[in-house]
C-alpha positions as CSV (number, residue, x, y, z in Angstrom):
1,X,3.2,8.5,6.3
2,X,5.5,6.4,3.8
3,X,5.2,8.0,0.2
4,X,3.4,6.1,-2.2
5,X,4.9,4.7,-5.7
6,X,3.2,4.7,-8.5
7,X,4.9,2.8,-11.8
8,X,3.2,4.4,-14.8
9,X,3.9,1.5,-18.3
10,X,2.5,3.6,-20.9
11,X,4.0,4.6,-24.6
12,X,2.5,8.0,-24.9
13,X,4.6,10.2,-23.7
14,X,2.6,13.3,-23.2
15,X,0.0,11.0,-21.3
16,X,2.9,10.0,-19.1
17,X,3.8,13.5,-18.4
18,X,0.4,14.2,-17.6
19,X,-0.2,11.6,-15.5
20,X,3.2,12.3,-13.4
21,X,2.2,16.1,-13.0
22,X,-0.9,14.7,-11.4
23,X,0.8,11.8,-9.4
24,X,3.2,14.0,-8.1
25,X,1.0,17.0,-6.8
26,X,-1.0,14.4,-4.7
27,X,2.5,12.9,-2.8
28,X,2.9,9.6,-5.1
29,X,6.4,9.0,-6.5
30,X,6.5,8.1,-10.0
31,X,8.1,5.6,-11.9
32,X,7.7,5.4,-15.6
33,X,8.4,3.3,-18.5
34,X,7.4,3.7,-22.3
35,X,6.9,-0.3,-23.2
36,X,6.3,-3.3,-21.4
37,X,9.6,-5.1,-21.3
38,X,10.8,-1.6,-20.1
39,X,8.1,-1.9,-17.4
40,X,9.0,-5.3,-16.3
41,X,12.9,-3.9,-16.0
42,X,11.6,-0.9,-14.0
43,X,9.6,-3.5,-11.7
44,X,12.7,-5.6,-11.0
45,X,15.3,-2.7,-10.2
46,X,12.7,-0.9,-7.8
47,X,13.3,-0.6,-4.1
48,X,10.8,-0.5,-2.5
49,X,8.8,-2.0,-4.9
50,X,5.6,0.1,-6.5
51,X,2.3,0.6,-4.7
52,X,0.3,-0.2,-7.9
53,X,1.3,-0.4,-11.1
54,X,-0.9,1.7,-14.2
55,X,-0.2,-0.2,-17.2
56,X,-1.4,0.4,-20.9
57,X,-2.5,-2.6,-22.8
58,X,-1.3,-1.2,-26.6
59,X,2.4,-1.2,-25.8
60,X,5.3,-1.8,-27.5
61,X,7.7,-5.0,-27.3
62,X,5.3,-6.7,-24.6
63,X,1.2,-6.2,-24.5
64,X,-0.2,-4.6,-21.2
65,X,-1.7,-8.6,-21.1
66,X,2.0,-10.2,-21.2
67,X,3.5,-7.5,-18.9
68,X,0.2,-8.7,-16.3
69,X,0.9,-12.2,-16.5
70,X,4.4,-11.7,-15.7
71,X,4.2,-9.6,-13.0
72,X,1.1,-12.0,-11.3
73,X,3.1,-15.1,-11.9
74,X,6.2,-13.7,-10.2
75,X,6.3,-14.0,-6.5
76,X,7.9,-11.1,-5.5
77,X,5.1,-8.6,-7.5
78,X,2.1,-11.0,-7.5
79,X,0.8,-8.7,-4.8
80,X,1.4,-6.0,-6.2
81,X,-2.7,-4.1,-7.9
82,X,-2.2,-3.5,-11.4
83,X,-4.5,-1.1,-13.0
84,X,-5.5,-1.5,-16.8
85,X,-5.5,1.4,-19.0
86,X,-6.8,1.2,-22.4
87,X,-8.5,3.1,-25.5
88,X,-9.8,-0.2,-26.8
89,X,-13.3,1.2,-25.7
90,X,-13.4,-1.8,-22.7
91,X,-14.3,-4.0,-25.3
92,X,-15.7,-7.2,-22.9
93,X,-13.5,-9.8,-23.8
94,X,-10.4,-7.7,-22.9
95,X,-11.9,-6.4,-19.7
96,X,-12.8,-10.4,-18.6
97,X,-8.9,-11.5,-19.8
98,X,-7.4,-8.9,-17.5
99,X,-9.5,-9.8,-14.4
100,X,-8.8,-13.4,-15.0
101,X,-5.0,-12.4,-15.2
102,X,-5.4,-10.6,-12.4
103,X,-5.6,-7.0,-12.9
104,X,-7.4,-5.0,-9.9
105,X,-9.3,-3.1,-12.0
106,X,-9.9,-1.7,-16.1
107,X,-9.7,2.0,-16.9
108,X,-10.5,3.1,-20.4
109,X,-8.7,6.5,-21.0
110,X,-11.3,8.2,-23.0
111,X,-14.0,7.5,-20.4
112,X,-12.0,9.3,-17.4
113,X,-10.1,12.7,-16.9
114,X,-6.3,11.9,-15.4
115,X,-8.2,13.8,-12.4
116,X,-10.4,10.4,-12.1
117,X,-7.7,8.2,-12.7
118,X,-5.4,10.0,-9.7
119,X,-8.7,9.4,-7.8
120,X,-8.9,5.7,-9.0
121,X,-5.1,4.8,-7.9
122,X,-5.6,6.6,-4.7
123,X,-8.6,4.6,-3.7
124,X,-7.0,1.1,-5.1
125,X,-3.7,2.0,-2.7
126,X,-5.9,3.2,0.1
């Protein structure tokens, strides 16, 4: 069985670390970045490209949003489920703008334990 990659676009670095403790003891590689035109660079260079991508939407340089519509509008990532993670409380609006952009699905961090999240991705990658 192939290992999974994960790539993990969040700014908060202890979250990151978490998260990659947690992604790691279940068999995913990880790759991170800590803003989202760092993301998108991490995205291009990547070979094999990611599983599934866990993206923040509060990032610096380029909004979880932007990063999204770049990555769905680029044929060589379009395919590629990208998870929303966010402390904006799911407001509505935000959760409808990242299904429309394409997002597979909308995590809000205070609602879930990284255990949850891990649990999330794995079901999302199969």
């Amino acid at each position: 069985m192939e290992q999974k990659t994960i790539l993990l676009v969040e700014d908060d670095q202890i979250l990151v670390r978490m998260y990659t403790r947690k992604f790691e003891k279940e068999g995913f590689k990880v790759l991170a970045a800590f803003d989202g035109q760092a993301g998108l660079d991490e995205l291009k260079k990547a070979s094999p490209k990611p599983n599934v991508i866990l993206l923040d939407v509060m990032l610096p340089k380029l909004d979880g949003f932007q990063v999204l519509e770049k990555i769905k509008s680029d044929p060589a990532t379009k395919d590629i489920p990208v998870i929303l993670l966010t402390n904006l409380g799911g407001a509505v609006e935000d959760r409808e703008r990242g299904q429309k952009l394409g997002a597979a699905d909308y995590l809000v961090k205070s609602d879930m334990t990284p255990a949850q999240v891990v649990e999330k991705i794995k079901a999302v990658v199969g």
